[in-house]
C-alpha positions in Angstrom: 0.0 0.0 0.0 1.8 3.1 -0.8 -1.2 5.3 -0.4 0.0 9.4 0.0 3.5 7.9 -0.7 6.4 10.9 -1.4 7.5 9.5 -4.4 9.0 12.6 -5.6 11.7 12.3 -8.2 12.2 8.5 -7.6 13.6 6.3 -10.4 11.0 4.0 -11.5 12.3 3.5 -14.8 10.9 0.1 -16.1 9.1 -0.7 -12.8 6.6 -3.2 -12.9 4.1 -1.8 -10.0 0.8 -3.8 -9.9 -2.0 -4.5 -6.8 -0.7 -1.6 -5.3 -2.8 1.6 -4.3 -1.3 4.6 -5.5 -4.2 7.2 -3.9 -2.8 10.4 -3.3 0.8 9.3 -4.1 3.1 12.3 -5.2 5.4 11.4 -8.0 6.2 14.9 -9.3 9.6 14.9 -10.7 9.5 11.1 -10.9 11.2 8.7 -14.0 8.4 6.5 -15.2 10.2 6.1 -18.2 8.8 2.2 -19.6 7.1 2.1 -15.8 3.8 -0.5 -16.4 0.7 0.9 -13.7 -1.8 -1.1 -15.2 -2.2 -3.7 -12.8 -2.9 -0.9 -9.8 -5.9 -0.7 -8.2 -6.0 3.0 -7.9 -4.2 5.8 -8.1 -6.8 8.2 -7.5 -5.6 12.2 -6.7 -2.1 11.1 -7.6 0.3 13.9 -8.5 2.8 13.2 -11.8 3.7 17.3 -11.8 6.9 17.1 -14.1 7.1 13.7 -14.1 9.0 11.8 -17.4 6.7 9.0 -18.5 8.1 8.0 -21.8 6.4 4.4 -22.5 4.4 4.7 -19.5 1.7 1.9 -19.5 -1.6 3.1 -17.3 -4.5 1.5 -19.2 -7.2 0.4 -17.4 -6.3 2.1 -14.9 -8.5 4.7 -12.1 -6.8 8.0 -12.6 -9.7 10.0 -11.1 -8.3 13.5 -10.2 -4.7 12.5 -11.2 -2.2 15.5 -12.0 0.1 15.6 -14.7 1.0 19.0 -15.2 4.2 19.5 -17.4 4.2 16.2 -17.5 6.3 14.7 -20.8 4.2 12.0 -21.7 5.1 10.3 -24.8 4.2 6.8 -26.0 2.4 6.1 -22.9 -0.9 4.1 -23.1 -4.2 5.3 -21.0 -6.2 3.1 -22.6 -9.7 2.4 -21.3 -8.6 4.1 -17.8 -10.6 6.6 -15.7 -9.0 9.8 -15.4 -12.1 12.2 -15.3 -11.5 15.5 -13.7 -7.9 14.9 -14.2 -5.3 17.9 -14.9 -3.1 18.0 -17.8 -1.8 21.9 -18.2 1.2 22.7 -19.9 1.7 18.9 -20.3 3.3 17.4 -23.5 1.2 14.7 -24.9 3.0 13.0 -28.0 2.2 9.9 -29.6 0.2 8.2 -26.6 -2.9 6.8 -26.2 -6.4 7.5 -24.4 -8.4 5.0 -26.7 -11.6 4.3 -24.9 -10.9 6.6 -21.6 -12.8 8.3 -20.0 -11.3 11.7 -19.6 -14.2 14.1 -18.8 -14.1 17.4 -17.3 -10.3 17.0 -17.0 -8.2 20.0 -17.9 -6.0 19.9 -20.4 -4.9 23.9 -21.4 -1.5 25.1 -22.5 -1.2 21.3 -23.3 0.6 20.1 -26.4 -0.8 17.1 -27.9 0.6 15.6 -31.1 -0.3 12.4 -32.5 -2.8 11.7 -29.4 -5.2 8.9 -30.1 -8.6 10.3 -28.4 -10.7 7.6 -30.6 -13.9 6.6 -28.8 -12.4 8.9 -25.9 -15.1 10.1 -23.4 -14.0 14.0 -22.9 -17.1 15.9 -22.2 -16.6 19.0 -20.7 -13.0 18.9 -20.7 -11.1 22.2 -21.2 -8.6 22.7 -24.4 -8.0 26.7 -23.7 -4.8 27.5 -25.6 -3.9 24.0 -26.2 -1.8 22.7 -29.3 -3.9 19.7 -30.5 -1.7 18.4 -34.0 -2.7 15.5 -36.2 -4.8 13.5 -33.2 -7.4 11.3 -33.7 -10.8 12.5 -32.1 -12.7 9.8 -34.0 -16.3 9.1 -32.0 -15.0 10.7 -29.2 -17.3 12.8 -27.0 -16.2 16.6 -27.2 -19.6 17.7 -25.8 -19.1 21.0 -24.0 -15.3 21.0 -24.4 -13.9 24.6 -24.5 -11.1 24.9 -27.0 -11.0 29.2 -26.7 -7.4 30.0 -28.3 -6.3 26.3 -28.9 -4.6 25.5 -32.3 -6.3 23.0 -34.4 -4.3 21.2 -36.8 -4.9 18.0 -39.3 -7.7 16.5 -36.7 -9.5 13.0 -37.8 -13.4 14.0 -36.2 -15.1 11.2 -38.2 
């Protein structure tokens, strides 16, 4: 159990963390770099502020009220995970994955997406003020009552 855990700046490069509750964890500044969460139970209210999750694998998982802010996120996979109300400002979104997830009212402005795979994504009400959303795939996704106000739109999929 490593609920409200001070993780900050730990190497977990490659770690393999599964069954384990992550609630209120703070991993700003961590290394996730190739890190697998997808056998977690929950890692509710977690904080990833900074943290480097290239290859991060978090499908599936309960990400409810999870911060990433100026996070570098880049071929990670959230996949079919919960992360509604979740905050993603300033964060750097490239080539990763949120097929299926449910990612509503979560806040993602001054974000840079490229490449994100939103398919079938469940954002409603999610904020995109003066985000950078390039060539991302918002295929069937649910973008009812999103605010993009100043975000740049560039080679979208919407079908």
């Amino acid at each position: 159990d490593l609920r409200n855990a001070d993780l900050r700046c730990a190497n977990l490069e490659n770690a393999m963390i599964g069954g384990v509750d992550l609630s209120g964890a703070v991993l700003d500044g961590a290394n996730l770099r190739g890190a697998s969460l997808s056998d977690s139970s929950a890692i509710t209210t977690a904080s990833f502020v900074g943290a480097q999750m290239h290859g991060a694998i978090l499908d599936g998982v309960n990400l409810e009220a999870a911060r990433f802010d100026y996070a570098v996120i880049e071929g990670a996979d959230f996949s079919s995970s919960t992360i509604p109300r979740a905050s993603f400002v300033g964060a750097r979104l490239v080539d990763t994955k949120f097929t299926g997830a449910k990612v509503w009212e979560s806040d993602f402005s001054r974000a840079e997406l490229r490449t994100v795979d939103l398919q079938t994504a469940e954002l409603a009400r999610s904020n995109f003020t003066g985000a950078s959303l390039h060539t991302c795939d918002l295929s069937l996704a649910d973008v009812d009552g999103c605010t993009f106000i100043g975000a740049k739109l560039v080679d979208l999929a919407l079908t």
